[in-house]
N, C-alpha and C positions, 0 to 999 in steps of 0.2 A: 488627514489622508488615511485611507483603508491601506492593509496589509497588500502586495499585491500591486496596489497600483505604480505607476512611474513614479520614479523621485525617492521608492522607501529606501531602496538598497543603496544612493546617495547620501540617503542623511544619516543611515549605518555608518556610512564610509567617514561622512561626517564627524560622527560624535566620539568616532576613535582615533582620531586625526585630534581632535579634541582633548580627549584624553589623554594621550600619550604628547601633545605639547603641551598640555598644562600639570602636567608632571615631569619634571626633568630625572627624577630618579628610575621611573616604572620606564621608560624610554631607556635609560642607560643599560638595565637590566636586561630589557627584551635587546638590547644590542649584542650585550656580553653572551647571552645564551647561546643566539644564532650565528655566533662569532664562535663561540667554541665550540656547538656545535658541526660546524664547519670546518673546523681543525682539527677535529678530535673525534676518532668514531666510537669511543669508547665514553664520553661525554652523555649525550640524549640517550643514555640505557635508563631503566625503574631503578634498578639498584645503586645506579651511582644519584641518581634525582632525591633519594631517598638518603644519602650519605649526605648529597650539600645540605638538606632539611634539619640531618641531625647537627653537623657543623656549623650551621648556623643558628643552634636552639638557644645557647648557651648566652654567646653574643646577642640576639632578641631578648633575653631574657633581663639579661643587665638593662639594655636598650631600652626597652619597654620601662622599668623605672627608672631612667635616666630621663626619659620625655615628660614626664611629670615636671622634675625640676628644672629642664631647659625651658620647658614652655610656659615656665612661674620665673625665667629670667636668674636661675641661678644654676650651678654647676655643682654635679658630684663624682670627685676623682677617688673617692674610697671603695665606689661598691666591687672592684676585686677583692679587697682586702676581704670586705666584710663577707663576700661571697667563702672566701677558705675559711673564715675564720668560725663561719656557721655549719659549714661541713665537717669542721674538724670537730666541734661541741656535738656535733649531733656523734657524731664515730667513737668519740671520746669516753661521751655518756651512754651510749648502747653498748660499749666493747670492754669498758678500761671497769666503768661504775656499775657496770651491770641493771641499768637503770630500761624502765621497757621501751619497745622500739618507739610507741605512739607519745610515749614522754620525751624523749630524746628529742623528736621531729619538732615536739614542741617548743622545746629549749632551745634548740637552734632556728626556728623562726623567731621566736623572742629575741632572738640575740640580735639576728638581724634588725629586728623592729627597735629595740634597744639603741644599736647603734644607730640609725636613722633619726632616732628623739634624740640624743645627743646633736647627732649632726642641724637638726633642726634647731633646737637649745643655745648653740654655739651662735648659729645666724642672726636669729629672731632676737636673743635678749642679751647676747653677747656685745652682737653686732661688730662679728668678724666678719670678714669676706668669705662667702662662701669657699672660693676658692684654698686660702688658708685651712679654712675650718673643717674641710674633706679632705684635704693634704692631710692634717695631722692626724683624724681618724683611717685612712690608707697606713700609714704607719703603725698604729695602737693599734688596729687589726692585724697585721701582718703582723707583729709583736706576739700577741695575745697566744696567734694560731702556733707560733713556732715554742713560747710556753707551754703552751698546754699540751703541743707534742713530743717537746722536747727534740725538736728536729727531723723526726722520722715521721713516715706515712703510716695511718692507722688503717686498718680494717674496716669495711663500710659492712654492715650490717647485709645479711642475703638478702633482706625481706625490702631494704630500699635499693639493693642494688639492682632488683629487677626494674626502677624505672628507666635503666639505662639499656634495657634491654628491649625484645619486641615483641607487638600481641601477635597472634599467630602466627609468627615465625618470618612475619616481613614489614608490617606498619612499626617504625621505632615509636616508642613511647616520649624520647625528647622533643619529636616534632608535634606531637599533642598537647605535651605540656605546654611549648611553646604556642600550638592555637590557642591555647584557651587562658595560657597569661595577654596574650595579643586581645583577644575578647575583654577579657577583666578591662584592659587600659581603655577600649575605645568607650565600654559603658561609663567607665568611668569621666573620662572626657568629654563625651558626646552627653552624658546623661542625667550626670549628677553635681549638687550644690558646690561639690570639691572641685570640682572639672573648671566650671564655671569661674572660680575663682581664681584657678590657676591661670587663664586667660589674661583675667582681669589683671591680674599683678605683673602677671608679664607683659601686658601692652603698655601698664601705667602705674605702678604701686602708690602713690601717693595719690592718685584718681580713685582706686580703689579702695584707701585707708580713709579718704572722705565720704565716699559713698553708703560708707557703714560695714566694710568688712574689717575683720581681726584680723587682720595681716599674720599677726605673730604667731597664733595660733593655725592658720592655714600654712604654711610656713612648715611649722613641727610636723602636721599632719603628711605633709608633700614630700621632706624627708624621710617621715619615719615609711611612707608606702617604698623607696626607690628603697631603703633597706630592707623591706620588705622581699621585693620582686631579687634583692642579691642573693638572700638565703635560698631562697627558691633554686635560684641559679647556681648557685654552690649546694645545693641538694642533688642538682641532674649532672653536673658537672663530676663530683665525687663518685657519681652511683655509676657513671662509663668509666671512670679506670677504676672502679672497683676497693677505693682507696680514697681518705679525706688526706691530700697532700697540702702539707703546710706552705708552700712558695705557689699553689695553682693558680691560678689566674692572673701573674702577674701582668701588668697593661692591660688588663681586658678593658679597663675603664676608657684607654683610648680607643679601643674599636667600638665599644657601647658609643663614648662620643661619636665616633664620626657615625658610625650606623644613622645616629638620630639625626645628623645634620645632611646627612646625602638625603634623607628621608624628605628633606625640605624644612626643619625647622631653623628656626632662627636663634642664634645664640639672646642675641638679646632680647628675646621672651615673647609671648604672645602668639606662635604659631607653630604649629607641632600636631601630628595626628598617627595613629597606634598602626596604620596600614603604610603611612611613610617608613616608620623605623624600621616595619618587618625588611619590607624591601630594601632600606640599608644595609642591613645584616644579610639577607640574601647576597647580596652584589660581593658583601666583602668576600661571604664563603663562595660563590662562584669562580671566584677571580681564585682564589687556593688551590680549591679545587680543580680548576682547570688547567693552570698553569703546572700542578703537578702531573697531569696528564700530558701532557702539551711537552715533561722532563725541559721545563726552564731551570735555570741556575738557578738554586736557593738567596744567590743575591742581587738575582735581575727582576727575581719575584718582587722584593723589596720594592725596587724601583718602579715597575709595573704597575702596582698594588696603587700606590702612590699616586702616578698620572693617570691612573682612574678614578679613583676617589677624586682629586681635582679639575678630571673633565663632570664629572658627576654633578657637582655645585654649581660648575660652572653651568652646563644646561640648565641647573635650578637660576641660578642669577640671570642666565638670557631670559625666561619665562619670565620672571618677576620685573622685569625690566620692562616686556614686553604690556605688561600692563594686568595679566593673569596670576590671580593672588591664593592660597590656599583656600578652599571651600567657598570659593567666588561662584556663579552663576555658571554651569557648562559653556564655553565660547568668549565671555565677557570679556572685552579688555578694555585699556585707558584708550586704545589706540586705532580700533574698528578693526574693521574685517583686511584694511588695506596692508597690514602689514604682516598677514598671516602667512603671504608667499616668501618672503625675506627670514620669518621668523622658521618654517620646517626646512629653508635651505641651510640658515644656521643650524639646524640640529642633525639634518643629512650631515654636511660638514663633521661635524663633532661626532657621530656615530662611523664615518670614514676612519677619522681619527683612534680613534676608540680601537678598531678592527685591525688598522694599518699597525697600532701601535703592538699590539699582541700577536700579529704574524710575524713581524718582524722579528722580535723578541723570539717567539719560538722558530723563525727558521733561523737565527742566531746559533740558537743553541742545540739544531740537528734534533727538532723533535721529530719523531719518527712513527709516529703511530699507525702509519697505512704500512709500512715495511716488515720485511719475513723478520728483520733482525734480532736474534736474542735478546730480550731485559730484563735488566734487573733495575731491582730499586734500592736503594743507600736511604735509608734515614739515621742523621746522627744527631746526635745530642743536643750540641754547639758546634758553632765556626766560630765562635770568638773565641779558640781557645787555640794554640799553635798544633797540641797533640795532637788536633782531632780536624787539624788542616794537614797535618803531615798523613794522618789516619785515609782522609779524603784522597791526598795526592796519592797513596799507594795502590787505594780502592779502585782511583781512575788507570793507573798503568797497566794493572793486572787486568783490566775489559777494555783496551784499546789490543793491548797483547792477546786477547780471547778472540775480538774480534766482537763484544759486546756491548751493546747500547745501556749505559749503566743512567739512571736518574739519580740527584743526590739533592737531597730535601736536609733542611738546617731546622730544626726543632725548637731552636733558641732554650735550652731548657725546660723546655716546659710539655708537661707528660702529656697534656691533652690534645696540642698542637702534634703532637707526636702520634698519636694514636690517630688524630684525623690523616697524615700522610698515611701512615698503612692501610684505613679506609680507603684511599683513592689511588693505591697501588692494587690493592684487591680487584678497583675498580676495571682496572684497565687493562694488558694485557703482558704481564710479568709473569716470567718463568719463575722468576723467586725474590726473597726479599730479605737483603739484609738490614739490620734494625740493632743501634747501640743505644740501648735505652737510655731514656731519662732515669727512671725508674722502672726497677723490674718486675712490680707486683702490678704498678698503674698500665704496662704495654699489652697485661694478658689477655683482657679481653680482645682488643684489635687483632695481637697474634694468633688467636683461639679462630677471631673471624678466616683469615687468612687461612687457616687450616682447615676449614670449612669449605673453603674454594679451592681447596688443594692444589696451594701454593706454597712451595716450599718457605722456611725461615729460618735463618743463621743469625745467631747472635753473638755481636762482636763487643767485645771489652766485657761486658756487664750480661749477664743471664735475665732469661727471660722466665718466670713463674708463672705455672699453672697454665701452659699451652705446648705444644710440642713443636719443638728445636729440632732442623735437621743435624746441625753441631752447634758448640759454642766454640767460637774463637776467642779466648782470652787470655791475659796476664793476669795472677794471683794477686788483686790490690791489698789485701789482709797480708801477705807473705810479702811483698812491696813495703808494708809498713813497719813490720819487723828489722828486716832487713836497715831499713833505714832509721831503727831506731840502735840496733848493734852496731851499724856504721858511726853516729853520730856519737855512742857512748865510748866507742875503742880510742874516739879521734878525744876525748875527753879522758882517759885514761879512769872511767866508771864516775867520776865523778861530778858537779857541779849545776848550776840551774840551766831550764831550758825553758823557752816560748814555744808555743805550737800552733801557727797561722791554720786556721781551716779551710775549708773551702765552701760552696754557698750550701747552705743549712739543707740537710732534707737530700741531698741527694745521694746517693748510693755509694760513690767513688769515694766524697768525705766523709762517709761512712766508716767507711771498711778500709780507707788510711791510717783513719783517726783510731782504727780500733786495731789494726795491726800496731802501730805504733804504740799504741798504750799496754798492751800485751809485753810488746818487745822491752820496751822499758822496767817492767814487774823485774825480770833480770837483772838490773842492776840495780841495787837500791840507795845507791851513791849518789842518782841521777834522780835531780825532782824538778817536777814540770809545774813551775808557778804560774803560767798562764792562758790561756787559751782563748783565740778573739778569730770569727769568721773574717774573712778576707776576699771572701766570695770568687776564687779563683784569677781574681784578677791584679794585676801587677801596680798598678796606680792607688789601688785599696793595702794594697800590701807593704805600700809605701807608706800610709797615712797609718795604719792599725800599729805596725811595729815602731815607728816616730812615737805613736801613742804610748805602748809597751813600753819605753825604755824613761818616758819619765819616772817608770813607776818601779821599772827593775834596771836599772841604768849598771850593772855587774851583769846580767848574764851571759850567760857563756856559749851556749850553742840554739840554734834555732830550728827548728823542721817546720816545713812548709810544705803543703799537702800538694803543689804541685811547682814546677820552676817559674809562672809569671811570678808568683807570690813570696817565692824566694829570691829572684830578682828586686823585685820592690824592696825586701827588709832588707838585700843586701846594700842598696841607695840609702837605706835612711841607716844603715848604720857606717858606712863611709867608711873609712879609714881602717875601726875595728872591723870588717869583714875577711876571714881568710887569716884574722891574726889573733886577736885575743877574744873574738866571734867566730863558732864555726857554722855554716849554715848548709842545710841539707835540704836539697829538692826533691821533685818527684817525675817525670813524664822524659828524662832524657832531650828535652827539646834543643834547635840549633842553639838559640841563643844560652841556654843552661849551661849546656857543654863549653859554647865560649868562657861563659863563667870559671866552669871548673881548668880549664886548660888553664887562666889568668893565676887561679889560686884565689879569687872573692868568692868562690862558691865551692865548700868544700868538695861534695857530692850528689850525685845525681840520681835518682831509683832511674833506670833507662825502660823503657817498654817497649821501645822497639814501634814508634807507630803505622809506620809506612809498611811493616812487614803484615802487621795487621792485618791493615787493608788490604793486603794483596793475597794474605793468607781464606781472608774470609770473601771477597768473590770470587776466588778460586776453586773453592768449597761450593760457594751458590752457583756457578754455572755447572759446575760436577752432577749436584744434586737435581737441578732442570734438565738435565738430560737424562736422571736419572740412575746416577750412577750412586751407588753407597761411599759415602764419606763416615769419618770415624765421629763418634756421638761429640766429642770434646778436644780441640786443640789448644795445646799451650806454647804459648808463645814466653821465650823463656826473660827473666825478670831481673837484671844486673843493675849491682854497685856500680855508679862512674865516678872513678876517682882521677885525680893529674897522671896516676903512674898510668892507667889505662885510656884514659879519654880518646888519645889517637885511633884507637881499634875502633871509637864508636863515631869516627867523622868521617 
């Protein structure tokens, strides 16, 4: 049939009707878009299309060699690891050894290639479980990286931290990277004897160990590329915050997994292609992305996230059921043409769903994007942590009392996730932004963008570097640590041994506790501190690390814990002696701390006051959106809680 005549424009209608149900993920996608577009008039802009792109480069990136070894039937839960751990060698060796930039790039794709042949090594001649055998390489990488950093973030070189940046001042360069890793995989796939084989193993290994392939050796090779594609990843990843962080990418490996599997691949092997996973990773970063627009709760986001990714599969599994298989014939199914009407009512259905489920959720939580109303946006650190939930409560009193639409975004720790909220606060339509970093060197670039949009920035607990702050709201965490190392040595009368729980390695607060305290201790030289074990802020680790501790110093005397879950836990594992011939010192004033020290189990508390915070620093950011001058730096003042005083602070 000529162009032109009757019937073309149907069979157009056709073959996209085609397309989009024999793909359940490029379906869920174009849902999520027009769904938030629809919601969000700050969504369908270049600049924020250009944000999900970069947001999602990082995750493609893993993704893309993740699909290698799902589509050869095996699983790798390392490549975060291996992703920091290659940023960090590369930062390490260009910063620390002075070694040249083009050598350094080298050395940390090595490393990740490195780690890959091991990973490979372990499977093929080991004959571990994959899954075991990337387990313990995720760990040996995280190890490695926090060795060689010794905990802190290193300086990323200028000359690679422009890949994080953009060519003429609007194409970002992570979304290039990530085309043309996307190209690499499908040539790879589609093209070559490697591709080929990864097929083969994943539909049948033992089909294809008789047909004449080296399993073992294809195996190493399929590894060592997905450690490949993580260095990469931990190259682009490092080069936007501007910093090789040793804890980055922690879980990336589950959002690479799922990326690959909304994509339509099959865990158990044989099916997988480099255009599904992009659009996996798409969908996750839209769904971020939008919802932070959209100002949902940082913990409905959770859930949301969640029942899409599961309707996701799930239109993959209608599809596949339906008789329409991966690189099948356009149209083909098991089942004819007759059940074509049944099958796009199920996926109308599921796109309803989809739509239903994200309006909801955002008029839940009073998003507001068509409205005059003031916002602001709250990005914090963590919510799993009580300070920075009392932080949040105060944040929220002080703009219900303004009378302002405040969004509050949960970072989960992690600086990169972090730096994508301020991306899509820029996005949208915020008079300003407060932001308690992860880290204050990895937030500059994001804060720098913001400042570029000439949108104010207040930074609350922790400083931001190398961008401009309309103030900083904080407590002195260095003067904090002091403090509570003269408190803990007076209550010791200068003398005796002490533990020192940290908190999770690499970030700023455990920083500048650990290094206030250790200052404050130089003073008394009576006081020596035999031990020191991360605890990662959290109270159930804090139980386990100090249980650990006291086999080994079962006499000591006093304990400091760089915040109160942590000091709570030691105070549980040390029972009885807590408060009596144990004295233990917290940090963050929380309710339950306080209860502690009111008891007498917890000697003292650093108090920080967190609810004043937060109310001190959007008070400042609607000041400053309106334009009014606020003073460069507020201090929010930093107290001993002891039993004589604790009443004052409940």
């Amino acid at each position: 049939m000529r162009p032109g005549e009757p019937g073309t424009s149907r069979a157009g209608g056709l073959d996209l009707r085609r397309l989009l149900l024999e793909n359940g993920a490029l379906s869920a996608l174009v849902v999520l878009v027009v769904a938030m577009s629809l919601l969000s008039g700050d969504f369908l802009t270049t600049q924020n299309l250009l944000n999900v792109g970069v947001q999602a480069a990082v995750t493609a990136i893993l993704a893309f060699g993740v699909t290698f070894v799902i589509v050869a039937a095996g699983i790798d839960l390392s490549v975060g690891s291996v992703a920091a751990l290659s940023a960090t060698v590369l930062a390490w060796s260009a910063t620390k050894e002075g070694l040249p930039v083009w050598l350094a790039v080298l050395l940390a794709v090595a490393t990740g290639l490195a780690c890959g042949v091991v990973n490979g090594l372990l499977v093929s001649y080991g004959k571990l479980p994959p899954f075991i055998a990337t387990l313990a390489m995720l760990s040996i990488g995280r190890g490695l990286s926090l060795v060689i950093s010794q905990g802190s973030p290193i300086p990323f070189p200028d000359s690679i931290s422009r890949v994080g940046d953009t060519l003429g001042g609007w194409l970002p360069v992570p979304v290039l990277v990530m085309v043309a890793m996307g190209l690499v995989t499908a040539v790879v796939l589609a093209r070559t004897y490697l591709g080929r084989a990864m097929y083969a193993i994943g539909g049948n290994e033992e089909a294809a160990r008789l047909s004449g392939l080296r399993v073992r050796r294809q195996k190493i090779a399929i590894y060592a590329l997905s450690g490949l594609f993580a260095a990469v990843a931990g190259v682009v990843l490092a080069s936007r915050l501007a910093s090789a962080q040793p804890q980055a990418a922690q879980g990336y490996e589950l959002d690479a997994i799922a990326a690959v599997v909304i994509g339509g691949a099959s865990l158990a092997g044989g099916v997988g292609k480099a255009s599904g996973t992009l659009i996996g990773a798409l969908i996750l970063a839209v769904l971020r992305n939008g919802l932070n627009l959209l100002s949902v709760s940082a913990f409905w986001q959770q859930v949301v996230i969640g029942v899409v990714i599961a309707l996701a599969v799930l239109l993959d599994s209608v599809r596949r059921k339906a008789g329409a298989a991966p690189g099948a014939p356009a149209g083909s199914t098991s089942s004819g043409t007759g059940r074509k009407g049944p099958q796009a009512l199920r996926y109308t259905l599921a796109a309803v769903v989809a739509a239903a489920v994200i309006a909801a959720v955002s008029l839940w939580n009073n998003g507001s994007s068509g409205t005059s109303t003031p916002k602001v946006g709250l990005s914090l650190s963590t919510l799993n942590n009580p300070f920075f939930v009392q932080m949040k409560e105060g944040a929220q009193a002080e703009a219900r009392k303004a009378g302002v639409d405040l969004t509050v975004t949960d970072a989960q720790n992690d600086a990169s996730q972090q730096a994508n909220q301020l991306q899509n606060f820029t996005s949208g339509t915020m008079g300003a932004v407060v932001v308690n970093p992860v880290d204050s060197d990895a937030i500059g670039p994001a804060a720098r963008a913001a400042n570029k949009a000439d949108i104010p920035v207040v930074a609350a607990d922790r400083g931001v570097n190398k961008a401009d702050v309309a103030t900083l709201v904080a407590s002195d965490n260095v003067a904090g640590g002091r403090q509570a190392a003269k408190a803990l040595a007076d209550k010791l009368g200068g003398k005796g041994t002490v533990v020192v729980l940290q908190g999770t390695a690499g970030t700023s607060a455990s920083r500048e506790r650990g290094r206030g305290f250790a200052e404050g201790v130089k003073a008394f030289p009576g006081i020596k501190v035999v031990a020191k074990q991360p605890a990662d802020f959290d109270r159930a680790k804090g139980l386990d690390v100090m249980t650990n501790l006291l086999q080994g110093h079962p006499d000591v005397d006093g304990v400091f814990a760089e915040n109160d879950e942590m000091a709570l836990g030691a105070v549980k594992a040390l029972g009885g002696k807590a408060g009596k011939s144990v004295s233990v010192v917290g940090f963050d004033g929380t309710p339950d701390g306080l209860e502690a020290v009111a008891d007498g189990t917890l000697y003292a508390s650093v108090a920080q006051q967190p609810k004043e915070l937060g109310r001190i620093a959007v008070r400042n950011a609607v000041a400053v959106a309106a334009g009014e001058k606020v003073p460069s730096t507020v201090k929010v003042p930093v107290k001993v809680v002891t039993a004589e005083n604790v009443k004052d602070f409940r």
